[in-house]
C-alpha positions in Angstrom: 60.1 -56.2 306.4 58.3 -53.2 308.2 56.6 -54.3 311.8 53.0 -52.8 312.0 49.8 -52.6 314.5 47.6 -52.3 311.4 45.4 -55.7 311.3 43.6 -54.8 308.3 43.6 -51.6 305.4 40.5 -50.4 303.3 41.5 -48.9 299.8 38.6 -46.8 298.2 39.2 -46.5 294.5 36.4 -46.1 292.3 37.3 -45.5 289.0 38.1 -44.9 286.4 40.6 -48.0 284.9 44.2 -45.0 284.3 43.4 -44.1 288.4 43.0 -48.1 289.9 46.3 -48.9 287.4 48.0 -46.5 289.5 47.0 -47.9 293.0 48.7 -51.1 292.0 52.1 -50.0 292.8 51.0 -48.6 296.5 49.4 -52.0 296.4 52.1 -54.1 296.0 54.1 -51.8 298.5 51.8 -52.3 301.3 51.6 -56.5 300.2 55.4 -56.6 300.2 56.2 -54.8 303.7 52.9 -56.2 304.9 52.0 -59.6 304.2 49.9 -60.8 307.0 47.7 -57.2 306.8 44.7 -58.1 305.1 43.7 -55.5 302.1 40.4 -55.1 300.9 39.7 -52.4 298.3 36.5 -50.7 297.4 36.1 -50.3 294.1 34.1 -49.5 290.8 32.2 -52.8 288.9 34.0 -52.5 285.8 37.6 -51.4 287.4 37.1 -54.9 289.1 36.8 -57.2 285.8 40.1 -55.5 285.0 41.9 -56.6 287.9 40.3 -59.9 289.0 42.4 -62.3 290.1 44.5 -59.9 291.9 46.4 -62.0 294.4 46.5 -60.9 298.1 43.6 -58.3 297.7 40.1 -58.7 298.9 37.5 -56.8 296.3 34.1 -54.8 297.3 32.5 -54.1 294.2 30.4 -50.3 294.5 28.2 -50.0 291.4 27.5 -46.6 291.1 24.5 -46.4 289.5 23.1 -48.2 293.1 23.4 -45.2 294.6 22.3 -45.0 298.6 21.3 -47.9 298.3 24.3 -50.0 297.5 26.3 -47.6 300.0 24.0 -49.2 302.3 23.7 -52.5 301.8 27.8 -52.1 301.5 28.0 -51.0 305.2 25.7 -54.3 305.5 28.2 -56.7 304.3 31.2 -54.9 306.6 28.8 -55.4 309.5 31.4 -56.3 312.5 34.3 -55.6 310.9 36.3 -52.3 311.4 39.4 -51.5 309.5 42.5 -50.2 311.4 43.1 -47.6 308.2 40.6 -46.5 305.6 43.0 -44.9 302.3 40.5 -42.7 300.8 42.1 -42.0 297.3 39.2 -40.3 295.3 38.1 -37.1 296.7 34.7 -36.7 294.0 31.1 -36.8 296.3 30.2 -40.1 296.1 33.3 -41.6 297.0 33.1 -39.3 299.8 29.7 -40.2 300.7 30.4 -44.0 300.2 33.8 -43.3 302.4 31.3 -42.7 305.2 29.8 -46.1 304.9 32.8 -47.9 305.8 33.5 -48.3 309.6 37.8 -47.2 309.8 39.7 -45.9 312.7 42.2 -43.9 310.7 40.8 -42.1 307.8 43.9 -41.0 305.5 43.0 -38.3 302.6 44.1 -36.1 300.3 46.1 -32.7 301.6 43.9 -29.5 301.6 45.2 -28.1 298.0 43.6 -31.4 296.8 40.6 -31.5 298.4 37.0 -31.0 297.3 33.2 -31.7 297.5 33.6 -31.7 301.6 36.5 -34.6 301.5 37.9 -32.9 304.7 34.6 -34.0 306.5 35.2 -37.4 305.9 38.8 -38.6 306.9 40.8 -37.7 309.8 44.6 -37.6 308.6 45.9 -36.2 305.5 48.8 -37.2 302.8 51.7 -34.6 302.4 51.4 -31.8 299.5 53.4 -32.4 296.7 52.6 -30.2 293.8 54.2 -30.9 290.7 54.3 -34.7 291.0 52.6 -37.4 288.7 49.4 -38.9 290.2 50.7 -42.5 290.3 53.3 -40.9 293.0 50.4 -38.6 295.0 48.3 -42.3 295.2 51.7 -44.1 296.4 51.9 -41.4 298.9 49.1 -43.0 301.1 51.4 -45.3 302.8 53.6 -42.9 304.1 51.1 -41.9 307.2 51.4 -45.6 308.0 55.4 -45.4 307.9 56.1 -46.6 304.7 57.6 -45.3 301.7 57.0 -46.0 297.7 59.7 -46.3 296.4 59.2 -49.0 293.5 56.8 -48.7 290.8 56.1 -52.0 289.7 52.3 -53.0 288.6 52.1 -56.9 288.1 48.9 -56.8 286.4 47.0 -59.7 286.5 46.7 -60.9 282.8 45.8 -64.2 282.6 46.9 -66.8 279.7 44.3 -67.0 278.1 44.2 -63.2 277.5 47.5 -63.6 276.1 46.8 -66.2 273.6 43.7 -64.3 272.5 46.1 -61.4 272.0 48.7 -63.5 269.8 46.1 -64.6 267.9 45.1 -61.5 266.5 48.5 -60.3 264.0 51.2 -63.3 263.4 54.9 -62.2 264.9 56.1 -61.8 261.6 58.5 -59.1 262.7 56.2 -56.1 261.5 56.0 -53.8 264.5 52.4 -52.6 265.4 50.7 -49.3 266.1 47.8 -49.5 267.8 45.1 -46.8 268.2 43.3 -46.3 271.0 41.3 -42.1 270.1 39.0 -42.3 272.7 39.0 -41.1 276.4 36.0 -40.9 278.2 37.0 -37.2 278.9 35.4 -36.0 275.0 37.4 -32.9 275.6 40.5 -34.5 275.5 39.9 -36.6 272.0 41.4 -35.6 268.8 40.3 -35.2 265.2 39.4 -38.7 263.5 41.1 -37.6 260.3 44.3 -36.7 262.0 44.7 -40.3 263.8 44.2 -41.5 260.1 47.2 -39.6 258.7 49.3 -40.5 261.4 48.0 -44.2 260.4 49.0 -43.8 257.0 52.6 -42.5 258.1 53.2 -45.5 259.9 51.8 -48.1 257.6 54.5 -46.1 254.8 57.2 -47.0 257.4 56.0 -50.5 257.1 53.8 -51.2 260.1 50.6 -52.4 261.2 47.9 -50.4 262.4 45.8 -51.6 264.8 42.4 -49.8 266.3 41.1 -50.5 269.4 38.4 -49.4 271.8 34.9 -50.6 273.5 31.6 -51.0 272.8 30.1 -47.2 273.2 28.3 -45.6 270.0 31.2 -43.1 270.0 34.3 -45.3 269.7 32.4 -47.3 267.1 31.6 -43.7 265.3 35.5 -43.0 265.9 37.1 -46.2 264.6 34.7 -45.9 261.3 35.3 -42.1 260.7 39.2 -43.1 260.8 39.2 -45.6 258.7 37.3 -44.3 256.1 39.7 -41.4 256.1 42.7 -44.1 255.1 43.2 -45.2 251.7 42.1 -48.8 251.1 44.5 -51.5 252.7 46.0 -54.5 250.3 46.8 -56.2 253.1 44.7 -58.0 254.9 46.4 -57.6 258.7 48.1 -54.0 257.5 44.9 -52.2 259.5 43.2 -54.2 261.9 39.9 -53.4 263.3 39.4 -54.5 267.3 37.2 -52.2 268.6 34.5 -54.0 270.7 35.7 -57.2 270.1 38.6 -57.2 273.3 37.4 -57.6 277.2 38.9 -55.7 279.8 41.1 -58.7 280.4 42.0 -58.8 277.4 42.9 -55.2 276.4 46.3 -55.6 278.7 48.0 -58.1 276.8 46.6 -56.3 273.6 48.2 -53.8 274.2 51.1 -55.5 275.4 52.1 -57.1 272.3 51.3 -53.4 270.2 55.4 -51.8 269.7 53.6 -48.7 270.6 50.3 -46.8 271.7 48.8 -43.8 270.1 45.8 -42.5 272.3 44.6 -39.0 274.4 45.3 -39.3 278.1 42.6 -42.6 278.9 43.2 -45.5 280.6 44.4 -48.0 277.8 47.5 -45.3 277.8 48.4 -46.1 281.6 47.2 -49.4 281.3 49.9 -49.8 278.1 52.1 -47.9 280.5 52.1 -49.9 282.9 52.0 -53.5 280.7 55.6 -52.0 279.5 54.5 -50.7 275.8 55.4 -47.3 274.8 52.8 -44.5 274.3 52.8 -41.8 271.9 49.7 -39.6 274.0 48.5 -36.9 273.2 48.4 -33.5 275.5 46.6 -30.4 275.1 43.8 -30.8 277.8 46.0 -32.0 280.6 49.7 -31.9 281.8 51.9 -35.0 280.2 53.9 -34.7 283.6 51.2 -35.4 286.3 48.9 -37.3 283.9 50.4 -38.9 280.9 52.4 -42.4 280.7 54.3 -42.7 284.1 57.3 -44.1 282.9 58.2 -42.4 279.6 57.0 -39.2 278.3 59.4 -39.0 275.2 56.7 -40.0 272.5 54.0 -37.5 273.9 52.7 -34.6 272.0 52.8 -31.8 274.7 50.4 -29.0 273.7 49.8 -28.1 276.9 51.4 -24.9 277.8 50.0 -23.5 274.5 46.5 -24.3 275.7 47.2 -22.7 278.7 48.4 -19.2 277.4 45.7 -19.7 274.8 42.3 -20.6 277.0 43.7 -19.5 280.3 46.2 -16.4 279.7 48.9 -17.5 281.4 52.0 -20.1 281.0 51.5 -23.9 282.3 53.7 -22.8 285.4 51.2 -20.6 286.5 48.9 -22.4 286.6 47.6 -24.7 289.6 49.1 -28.1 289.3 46.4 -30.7 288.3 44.5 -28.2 286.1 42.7 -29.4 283.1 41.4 -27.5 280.2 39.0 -29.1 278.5 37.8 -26.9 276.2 36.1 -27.2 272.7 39.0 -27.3 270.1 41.9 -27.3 272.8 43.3 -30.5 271.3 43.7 -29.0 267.8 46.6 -27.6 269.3 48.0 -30.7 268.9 48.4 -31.2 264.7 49.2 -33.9 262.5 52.8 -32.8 262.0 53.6 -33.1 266.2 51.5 -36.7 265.8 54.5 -37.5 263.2 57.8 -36.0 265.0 56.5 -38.0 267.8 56.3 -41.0 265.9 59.4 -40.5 264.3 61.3 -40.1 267.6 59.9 -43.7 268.7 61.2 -45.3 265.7 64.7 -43.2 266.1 64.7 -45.0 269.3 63.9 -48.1 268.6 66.3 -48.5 265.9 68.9 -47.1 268.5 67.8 -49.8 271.1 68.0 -52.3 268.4 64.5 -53.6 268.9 
């Protein structure tokens, strides 16, 4: 165990649900070398349901739509208290703004090449630059001002049991593996074509597995879900497609997607939550890098558009680019077509069989 001065840290995460799954490894670093440092971490309403009952963390809920306001009566409720270190982990303007609210001696950023919309202004020691790393491994990078070093990637999502029992209540283990479909990110760039998430469907239910679509409650992934299913031919099976969208909570969606064989979705947070619940995830790549932003531990199932969107909207290779640079464009993620949706697939399933699951 690592000796420290530090009395108490401040994480400030936001959003969205991908970014706070990837603070739970620095987490669990700084609760392992650390255990009498009390951790409080500021953070975004619904980012909090899915991580309630984290043990060893104390949670500040910043709704966003408060604005000033809640970034006042915030520094309010800190009244007296003064953190040793402040990890500011999200450099957009109102987490800078709100960063200002919250009374820290040491104020750890981003590094320069990261930083925007004035984050300098607001912290006072900087993480190292890294380019070409995931951002899982930039985020576990905060604890190294303090002395520490990330060097586990564990999660230990809270998930409790009865999330899990909703879960196995919704196909039988009958032995017939499970695709589920999670087409929406909240990035509208980034989504792909309705009718090719159904003919990847209808590959995998002629291999003999379930399909399973997920999502939330917004008008689009409703819109989605439908548009997808009335692009696949009738089932004859009553659990061969199943239809979840809206009916999961965010406590719930973890061990959903923890009993799915594997995940097909755009770069969204089901696919590092899935990621990080130990599921496989076939993602899908045009608008943004598979290495810095796609599922941290295995990349194999992606479809990896993304150097052709970059010579196509941007004139130049991937490696030219800056690192971190999205293209969202309209009709980037055609790039990606049913055929790579398929190979993709096909290389789970070569695996899995060679894994003998």
């Amino acid at each position: 165990m690592h000796k420290t001065s530090l009395r108490s840290i401040c994480l400030l995460r936001l959003s969205a649900l991908g970014d706070v799954t990837h603070v739970l490894p620095l987490l669990r670093t700084l609760r392992q070398a650390w255990p009498e440092v009390a951790v409080t971490w500021v953070i975004g309403k619904g980012e909090q349901k899915l991580l309630d009952g984290l043990p060893g963390v104390e949670f500040l809920v910043y709704d966003k739509k408060s604005g000033l306001a809640g970034m006042r009566a915030l520094k309010r409720e800190l009244r007296g208290r003064r953190f040793d270190a402040l990890l500011q982990m999200q450099v957009a303007a109102r987490a800078n703004l709100l960063s200002a609210f919250l009374p820290a001696t040491r104020r750890i950023g981003y590094d320069r090449s990261r930083s925007k919309d004035l984050h300098g202004l607001f912290i006072n020691e900087r993480i190292p630059d890294r380019p070409g790393i995931h951002v899982l491994d930039a985020i576990g990078s905060f604890c190294e001002p303090l002395g520490l070093r990330q060097t586990d990637v564990a999660w230990d999502m809270p998930v409790p049991d009865e999330a899990r029992a909703w879960a196995r209540a919704q196909w039988p283990d009958d032995g017939t593996p499970t695709l589920a479909i999670s087409p929406c990110s909240s990035h509208v760039l980034r989504n792909w074509r309705s009718e090719r998430y159904a003919a990847v469907a209808e590959h995998a239910r002629s291999r003999g597995w379930r399909v399973a679509l997920l999502g939330g409650r917004s008008a689009l992934e409703r819109e989605t879900a439908d548009a997808i299913l009335a692009a696949m031919r009738p089932s004859s099976h009553a659990d061969d497609v199943l239809d979840l969208v809206g009916k999961d909570t965010l406590k719930q969606l973890p061990a959903l997607l923890e009993r799915a064989d594997l995940l097909m979705t755009p770069d969204s947070g089901p696919m590092h939550i899935a990621n990080a619940m130990g599921t496989k995830v076939l993602g899908l790549h045009a608008a943004s890098n598979p290495r810095r932003s796609g599922p941290y531990s295995d990349v194999r199932f992606c479809v990896d558009r993304y150097d052709d969107a970059a010579r196509r909207y941007c004139g130049k290779p991937a490696t030219a680019l800056k690192w971190g640079t999205k293209i969202e464009h309209d009709g980037v993620m055609d790039l990606a077509t049913v055929e790579d949706g398929i190979a993709a697939f096909e290389r789970f399933c070569t695996w899995r069989a060679s894994a003998g699951r």
